[in-house]
C-alpha positions in Angstrom: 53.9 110.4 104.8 51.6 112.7 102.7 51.6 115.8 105.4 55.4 115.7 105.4 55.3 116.0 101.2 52.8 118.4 101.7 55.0 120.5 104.4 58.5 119.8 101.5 56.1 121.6 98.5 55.0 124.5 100.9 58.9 124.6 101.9 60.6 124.7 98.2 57.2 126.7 96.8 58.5 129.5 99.1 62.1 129.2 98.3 61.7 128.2 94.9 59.2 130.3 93.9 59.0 133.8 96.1 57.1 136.0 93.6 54.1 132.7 93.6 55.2 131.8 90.4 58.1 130.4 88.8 59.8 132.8 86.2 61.9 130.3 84.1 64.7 131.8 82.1 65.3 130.4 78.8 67.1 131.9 75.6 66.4 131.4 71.6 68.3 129.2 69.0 68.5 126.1 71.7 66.9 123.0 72.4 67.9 122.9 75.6 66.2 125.7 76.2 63.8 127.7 73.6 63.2 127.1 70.4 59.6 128.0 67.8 58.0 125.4 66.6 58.3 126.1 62.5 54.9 124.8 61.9 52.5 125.4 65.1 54.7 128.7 66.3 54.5 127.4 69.7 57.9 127.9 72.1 59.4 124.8 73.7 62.6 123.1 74.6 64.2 120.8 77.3 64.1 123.8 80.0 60.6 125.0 79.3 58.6 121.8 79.6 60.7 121.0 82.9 60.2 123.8 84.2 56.3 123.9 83.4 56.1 120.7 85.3 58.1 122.1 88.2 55.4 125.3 88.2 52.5 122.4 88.1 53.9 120.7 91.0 54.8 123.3 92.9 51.7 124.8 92.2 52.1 128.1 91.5 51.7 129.7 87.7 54.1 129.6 84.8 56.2 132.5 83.4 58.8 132.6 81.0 61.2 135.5 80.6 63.6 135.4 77.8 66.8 136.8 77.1 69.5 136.8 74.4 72.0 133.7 75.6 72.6 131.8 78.6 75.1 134.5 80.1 72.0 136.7 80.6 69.5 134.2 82.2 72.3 133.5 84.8 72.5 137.0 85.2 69.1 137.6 85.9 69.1 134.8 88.1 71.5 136.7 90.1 69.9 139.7 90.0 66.4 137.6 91.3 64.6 138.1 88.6 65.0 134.3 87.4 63.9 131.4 89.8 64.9 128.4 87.0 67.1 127.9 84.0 68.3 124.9 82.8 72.7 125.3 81.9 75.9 123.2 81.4 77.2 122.8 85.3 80.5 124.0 85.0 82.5 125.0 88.4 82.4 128.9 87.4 78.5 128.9 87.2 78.2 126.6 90.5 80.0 129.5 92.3 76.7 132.1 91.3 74.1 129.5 91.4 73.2 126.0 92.8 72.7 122.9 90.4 70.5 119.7 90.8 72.2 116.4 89.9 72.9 116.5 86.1 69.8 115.5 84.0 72.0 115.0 80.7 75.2 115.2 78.9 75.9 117.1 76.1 79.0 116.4 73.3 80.5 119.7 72.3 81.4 120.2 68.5 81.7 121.9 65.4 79.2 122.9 62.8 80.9 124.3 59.0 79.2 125.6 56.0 78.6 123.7 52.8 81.8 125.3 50.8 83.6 124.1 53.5 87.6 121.9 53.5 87.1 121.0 57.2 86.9 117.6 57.5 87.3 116.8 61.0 88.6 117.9 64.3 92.0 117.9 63.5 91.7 120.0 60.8 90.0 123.3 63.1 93.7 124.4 64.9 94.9 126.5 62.1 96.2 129.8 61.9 93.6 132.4 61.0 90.4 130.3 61.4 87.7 132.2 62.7 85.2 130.3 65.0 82.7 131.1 66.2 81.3 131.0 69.7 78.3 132.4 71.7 79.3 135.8 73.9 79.5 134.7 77.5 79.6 131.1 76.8 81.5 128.5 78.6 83.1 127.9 74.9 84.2 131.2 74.7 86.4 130.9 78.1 87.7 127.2 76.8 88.6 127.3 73.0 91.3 129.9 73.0 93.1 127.9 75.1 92.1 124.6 72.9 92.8 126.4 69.6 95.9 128.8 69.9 96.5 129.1 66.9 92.7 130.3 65.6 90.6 133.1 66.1 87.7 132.8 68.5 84.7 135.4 67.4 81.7 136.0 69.6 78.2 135.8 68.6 75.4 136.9 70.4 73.7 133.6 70.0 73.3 130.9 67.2 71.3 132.6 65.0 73.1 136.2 64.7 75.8 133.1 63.8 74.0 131.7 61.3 73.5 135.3 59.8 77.5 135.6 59.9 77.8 132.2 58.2 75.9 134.0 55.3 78.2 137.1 55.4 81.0 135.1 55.3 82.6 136.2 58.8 82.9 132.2 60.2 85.1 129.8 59.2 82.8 127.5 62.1 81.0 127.7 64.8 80.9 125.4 68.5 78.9 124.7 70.7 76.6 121.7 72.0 75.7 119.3 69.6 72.0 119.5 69.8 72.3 123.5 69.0 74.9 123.1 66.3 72.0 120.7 64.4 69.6 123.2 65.0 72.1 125.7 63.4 72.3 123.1 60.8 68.3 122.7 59.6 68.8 126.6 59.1 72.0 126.1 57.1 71.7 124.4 53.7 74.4 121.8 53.6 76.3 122.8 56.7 77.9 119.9 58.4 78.2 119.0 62.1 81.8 117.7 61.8 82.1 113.7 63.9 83.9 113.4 66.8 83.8 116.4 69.5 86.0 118.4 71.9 84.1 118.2 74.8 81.5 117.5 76.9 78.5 119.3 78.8 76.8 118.4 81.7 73.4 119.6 82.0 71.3 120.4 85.3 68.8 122.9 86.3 70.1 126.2 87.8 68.5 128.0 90.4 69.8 131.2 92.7 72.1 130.7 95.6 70.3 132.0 99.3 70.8 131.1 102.8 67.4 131.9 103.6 65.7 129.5 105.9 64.6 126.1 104.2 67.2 126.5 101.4 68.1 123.1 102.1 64.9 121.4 101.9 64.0 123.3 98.3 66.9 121.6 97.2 66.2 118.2 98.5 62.4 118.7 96.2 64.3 120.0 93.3 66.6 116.6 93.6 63.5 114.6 94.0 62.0 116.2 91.3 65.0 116.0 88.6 65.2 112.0 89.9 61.6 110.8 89.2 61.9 113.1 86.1 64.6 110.7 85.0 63.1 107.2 86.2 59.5 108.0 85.0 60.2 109.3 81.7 59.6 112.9 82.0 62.8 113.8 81.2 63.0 111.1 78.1 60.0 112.9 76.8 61.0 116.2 77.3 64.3 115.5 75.3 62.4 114.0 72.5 60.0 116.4 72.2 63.0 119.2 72.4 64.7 117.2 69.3 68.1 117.1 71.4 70.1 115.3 69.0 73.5 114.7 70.3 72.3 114.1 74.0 75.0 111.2 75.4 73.1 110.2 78.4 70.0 111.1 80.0 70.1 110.0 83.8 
Protein backbone atom coordinates (compact mmCIF):
# COMPACT_ATOMS: atom_id res chain seq x y z
CA UNK A 1 0.00 0.00 0.00
CA UNK A 2 2.69 2.61 0.95
CA UNK A 3 5.01 1.88 -2.44
CA UNK A 4 1.89 2.40 -4.64
CA UNK A 5 1.33 6.09 -2.70
CA UNK A 6 4.81 6.48 -2.98
CA UNK A 7 4.75 5.61 -6.96
CA UNK A 8 1.05 8.26 -7.15
CA UNK A 9 3.37 11.37 -5.40
CA UNK A 10 6.42 10.61 -7.76
CA UNK A 11 3.55 10.37 -10.71
CA UNK A 12 1.56 13.84 -9.91
CA UNK A 13 5.09 15.51 -8.51
CA UNK A 14 6.18 15.21 -12.19
CA UNK A 15 2.93 16.29 -13.75
CA UNK A 16 2.00 18.64 -11.20
CA UNK A 17 5.04 20.15 -10.56
CA UNK A 18 7.58 19.95 -13.80
CA UNK A 19 9.90 22.89 -12.86
CA UNK A 20 10.43 20.82 -8.99
CA UNK A 21 8.30 23.25 -7.46
CA UNK A 22 4.90 24.33 -7.54
CA UNK A 23 4.46 27.99 -8.80
CA UNK A 24 0.90 28.91 -7.38
CA UNK A 25 -0.81 31.77 -9.02
CA UNK A 26 -2.78 33.97 -6.83
CA UNK A 27 -4.00 37.64 -7.31
CA UNK A 28 -4.49 40.70 -4.58
CA UNK A 29 -7.78 42.05 -3.01
CA UNK A 30 -9.20 38.34 -2.52
CA UNK A 31 -9.54 35.88 0.15
CA UNK A 32 -9.78 33.27 -1.94
CA UNK A 33 -6.68 33.90 -3.14
CA UNK A 34 -4.19 36.75 -1.65
CA UNK A 35 -4.63 39.10 0.63
CA UNK A 36 -1.79 41.17 3.41
CA UNK A 37 -2.28 40.59 6.66
CA UNK A 38 -2.91 44.51 8.08
CA UNK A 39 -1.10 43.83 11.17
CA UNK A 40 1.80 41.03 10.60
CA UNK A 41 2.18 42.02 6.60
CA UNK A 42 2.29 38.52 5.88
CA UNK A 43 0.32 37.25 2.38
CA UNK A 44 -2.32 34.52 2.74
CA UNK A 45 -5.69 33.36 1.50
CA UNK A 46 -7.73 30.23 0.68
CA UNK A 47 -5.39 29.43 -2.49
CA UNK A 48 -2.07 30.07 -0.86
CA UNK A 49 -2.20 27.89 2.24
CA UNK A 50 -3.71 25.03 -0.11
CA UNK A 51 -1.43 25.24 -2.22
CA UNK A 52 1.61 25.40 0.39
CA UNK A 53 0.20 22.11 1.63
CA UNK A 54 0.03 20.63 -1.82
CA UNK A 55 4.00 21.86 -2.28
CA UNK A 56 4.62 20.02 1.28
CA UNK A 57 3.12 16.95 0.10
CA UNK A 58 4.24 16.72 -3.00
CA UNK A 59 7.48 17.63 -1.87
CA UNK A 60 8.88 19.99 -3.83
CA UNK A 61 9.36 23.96 -2.79
CA UNK A 62 6.82 26.69 -2.70
CA UNK A 63 6.63 29.73 -5.09
CA UNK A 64 4.04 32.14 -5.53
CA UNK A 65 3.76 34.36 -8.63
CA UNK A 66 1.23 37.03 -8.60
CA UNK A 67 -0.62 38.83 -11.06
CA UNK A 68 -3.30 41.57 -11.27
CA UNK A 69 -6.86 39.36 -11.35
CA UNK A 70 -7.80 35.87 -11.94
CA UNK A 71 -7.93 36.36 -15.90
CA UNK A 72 -4.10 36.62 -15.70
CA UNK A 73 -3.19 33.62 -13.44
CA UNK A 74 -5.34 31.50 -15.84
CA UNK A 75 -3.36 32.97 -18.46
CA UNK A 76 -0.22 32.13 -17.15
CA UNK A 77 -1.34 28.84 -16.49
CA UNK A 78 -1.85 28.50 -20.07
CA UNK A 79 1.09 29.86 -21.02
CA UNK A 80 2.97 27.15 -18.25
CA UNK A 81 4.14 29.36 -16.23
CA UNK A 82 1.37 28.51 -13.41
CA UNK A 83 1.11 24.92 -12.06
CA UNK A 84 -1.98 25.88 -9.38
CA UNK A 85 -4.63 28.50 -8.90
CA UNK A 86 -7.53 28.21 -7.03
CA UNK A 87 -10.91 29.84 -9.42
CA UNK A 88 -14.83 29.76 -9.74
CA UNK A 89 -15.25 26.40 -12.16
CA UNK A 90 -17.26 27.76 -14.69
CA UNK A 91 -17.59 25.75 -18.20
CA UNK A 92 -15.54 28.51 -20.14
CA UNK A 93 -12.51 28.08 -17.75
CA UNK A 94 -12.92 24.06 -17.73
CA UNK A 95 -12.26 24.23 -21.54
CA UNK A 96 -8.43 25.94 -20.76
CA UNK A 97 -7.80 24.13 -17.63
CA UNK A 98 -8.76 21.04 -15.55
CA UNK A 99 -10.66 21.49 -12.08
CA UNK A 100 -10.62 19.17 -8.90
CA UNK A 101 -14.12 18.45 -7.33
CA UNK A 102 -15.35 21.84 -5.95
CA UNK A 103 -13.89 22.71 -2.43
CA UNK A 104 -16.57 25.57 -1.80
CA UNK A 105 -19.34 27.68 -2.90
CA UNK A 106 -19.30 31.16 -3.20
CA UNK A 107 -22.77 33.64 -3.16
CA UNK A 108 -22.25 36.40 -5.74
CA UNK A 109 -23.47 39.94 -4.70
CA UNK A 110 -23.34 43.52 -4.41
CA UNK A 111 -21.28 45.87 -2.32
CA UNK A 112 -22.60 50.08 -2.42
CA UNK A 113 -21.10 52.99 -0.79
CA UNK A 114 -22.38 54.64 2.36
CA UNK A 115 -24.34 57.62 0.42
CA UNK A 116 -25.93 55.03 -1.18
CA UNK A 117 -30.36 54.52 -2.07
CA UNK A 118 -29.75 50.82 -3.02
CA UNK A 119 -31.50 48.90 -0.88
CA UNK A 120 -31.59 45.54 -2.37
CA UNK A 121 -31.32 43.56 -5.44
CA UNK A 122 -34.16 44.73 -7.02
CA UNK A 123 -33.21 48.04 -6.87
CA UNK A 124 -29.55 47.50 -9.16
CA UNK A 125 -31.55 47.06 -12.87
CA UNK A 126 -31.81 50.69 -13.52
CA UNK A 127 -31.00 52.72 -16.37
CA UNK A 128 -27.63 54.47 -16.07
CA UNK A 129 -26.14 52.51 -13.05
CA UNK A 130 -22.70 51.99 -13.29
CA UNK A 131 -21.42 48.65 -11.73
CA UNK A 132 -18.64 47.64 -11.37
CA UNK A 133 -16.87 44.43 -12.19
CA UNK A 134 -13.36 43.00 -12.28
CA UNK A 135 -11.81 43.00 -16.14
CA UNK A 136 -11.79 39.41 -17.36
CA UNK A 137 -14.11 38.16 -14.71
CA UNK A 138 -16.75 35.59 -15.06
CA UNK A 139 -19.08 38.74 -13.77
CA UNK A 140 -18.09 40.70 -16.52
CA UNK A 141 -19.35 37.99 -19.26
CA UNK A 142 -22.74 37.49 -16.99
CA UNK A 143 -24.21 40.86 -15.71
CA UNK A 144 -24.83 42.54 -18.95
CA UNK A 145 -27.00 40.09 -19.71
CA UNK A 146 -28.55 40.16 -16.02
CA UNK A 147 -28.68 43.90 -15.94
CA UNK A 148 -29.70 45.35 -19.45
CA UNK A 149 -30.64 48.20 -18.48
CA UNK A 150 -27.21 49.32 -16.44
CA UNK A 151 -23.81 49.98 -17.27
CA UNK A 152 -21.24 47.31 -16.52
CA UNK A 153 -17.54 49.12 -15.88
CA UNK A 154 -14.41 47.10 -15.58
CA UNK A 155 -11.96 47.31 -12.88
CA UNK A 156 -8.74 45.90 -12.86
CA UNK A 157 -9.33 44.29 -9.49
CA UNK A 158 -11.12 45.21 -6.20
CA UNK A 159 -8.98 47.68 -4.99
CA UNK A 160 -8.44 49.99 -8.29
CA UNK A 161 -12.50 49.60 -7.40
CA UNK A 162 -12.40 50.80 -4.23
CA UNK A 163 -10.24 53.85 -5.53
CA UNK A 164 -13.18 54.53 -8.12
CA UNK A 165 -15.78 54.26 -5.28
CA UNK A 166 -13.82 57.29 -3.92
CA UNK A 167 -13.78 59.21 -7.32
CA UNK A 168 -17.21 58.71 -7.59
CA UNK A 169 -17.14 56.55 -10.99
CA UNK A 170 -19.34 53.38 -9.25
CA UNK A 171 -22.71 53.31 -8.49
CA UNK A 172 -21.65 49.38 -7.09
CA UNK A 173 -19.53 46.83 -7.46
CA UNK A 174 -20.08 42.50 -7.75
CA UNK A 175 -18.43 39.97 -7.19
CA UNK A 176 -18.04 37.07 -4.55
CA UNK A 177 -19.19 37.67 -1.31
CA UNK A 178 -16.13 37.07 0.61
CA UNK A 179 -14.24 39.87 -1.75
CA UNK A 180 -17.06 42.34 -1.60
CA UNK A 181 -16.51 42.31 2.55
CA UNK A 182 -13.10 42.67 2.02
CA UNK A 183 -13.93 45.63 -0.29
CA UNK A 184 -16.07 46.65 2.55
CA UNK A 185 -13.39 46.84 5.75
CA UNK A 186 -11.65 49.23 3.19
CA UNK A 187 -14.83 51.23 2.65
CA UNK A 188 -16.26 53.19 5.51
CA UNK A 189 -19.96 52.35 5.64
CA UNK A 190 -20.25 50.55 2.44
CA UNK A 191 -22.85 47.87 2.45
CA UNK A 192 -22.82 44.32 1.05
CA UNK A 193 -26.52 44.46 -0.10
CA UNK A 194 -28.66 40.75 1.34
CA UNK A 195 -29.66 38.40 -0.95
CA UNK A 196 -27.39 37.56 -4.17
CA UNK A 197 -27.45 36.92 -7.96
CA UNK A 198 -25.49 34.09 -8.13
CA UNK A 199 -23.44 31.52 -7.18
CA UNK A 200 -19.60 30.37 -7.48
CA UNK A 201 -18.23 27.18 -7.31
CA UNK A 202 -14.74 27.00 -6.28
CA UNK A 203 -12.01 24.29 -7.14
CA UNK A 204 -8.39 24.31 -7.73
CA UNK A 205 -7.19 24.85 -11.35
CA UNK A 206 -4.43 23.33 -12.85
CA UNK A 207 -3.09 23.25 -16.79
CA UNK A 208 -4.70 20.86 -19.28
CA UNK A 209 -1.77 18.06 -20.88
CA UNK A 210 -2.03 14.78 -22.29
CA UNK A 211 1.35 13.95 -21.14
CA UNK A 212 1.76 10.56 -19.81
CA UNK A 213 0.37 10.09 -16.10
CA UNK A 214 -2.00 13.03 -16.52
CA UNK A 215 -4.51 10.88 -15.20
CA UNK A 216 -3.07 9.73 -12.10
CA UNK A 217 -1.93 13.55 -11.08
CA UNK A 218 -5.42 14.12 -11.10
CA UNK A 219 -6.62 11.18 -9.19
CA UNK A 220 -3.78 12.74 -6.15
CA UNK A 221 -5.09 16.15 -6.66
CA UNK A 222 -8.79 14.58 -6.02
CA UNK A 223 -7.44 12.75 -3.05
CA UNK A 224 -5.86 15.65 -1.86
CA UNK A 225 -8.85 18.27 -2.21
CA UNK A 226 -11.07 15.20 -0.40
CA UNK A 227 -9.04 14.63 2.82
CA UNK A 228 -8.53 18.45 2.69
CA UNK A 229 -12.30 18.58 3.19
CA UNK A 230 -12.94 15.59 5.75
CA UNK A 231 -9.78 16.45 7.95
CA UNK A 232 -10.31 19.99 8.29
CA UNK A 233 -7.65 21.47 6.14
CA UNK A 234 -9.87 23.09 4.14
CA UNK A 235 -12.14 24.43 7.24
CA UNK A 236 -9.06 25.91 8.50
CA UNK A 237 -7.79 27.38 5.59
CA UNK A 238 -11.28 29.20 5.06
CA UNK A 239 -11.15 30.50 8.52
CA UNK A 240 -7.86 31.64 8.49
CA UNK A 241 -8.65 33.32 4.79
CA UNK A 242 -11.73 35.22 6.69
CA UNK A 243 -14.12 33.95 3.68
CA UNK A 244 -17.20 35.35 4.89
CA UNK A 245 -20.02 34.49 2.61
CA UNK A 246 -18.62 30.88 1.88
CA UNK A 247 -22.14 28.58 1.47
CA UNK A 248 -20.66 25.31 1.74
CA UNK A 249 -17.35 23.86 2.21
CA UNK A 250 -17.28 20.14 1.06
Amino acid sequence: MGSSVDALTRIAREVLAPTDRLRVGAFFGSPLSMTRDTGTREVHGLCIDLGRELAKRLDVPFELVGHQRIAEVLAAMQASDVDFTVSNATPARAEIVAFSQTLISLELGYIVPAASAIAGLADVDRPGLRVGVTQGSTSQGTLPELLPNAIVVPAQNSAHAVEMFERGELDLFATNKPTLFEMSDRMPGARVLDGRWGVEHIAIAVPKGNERGREAAMEFLRRFVAEAQAGGLLARAVERAGLRGALTSG
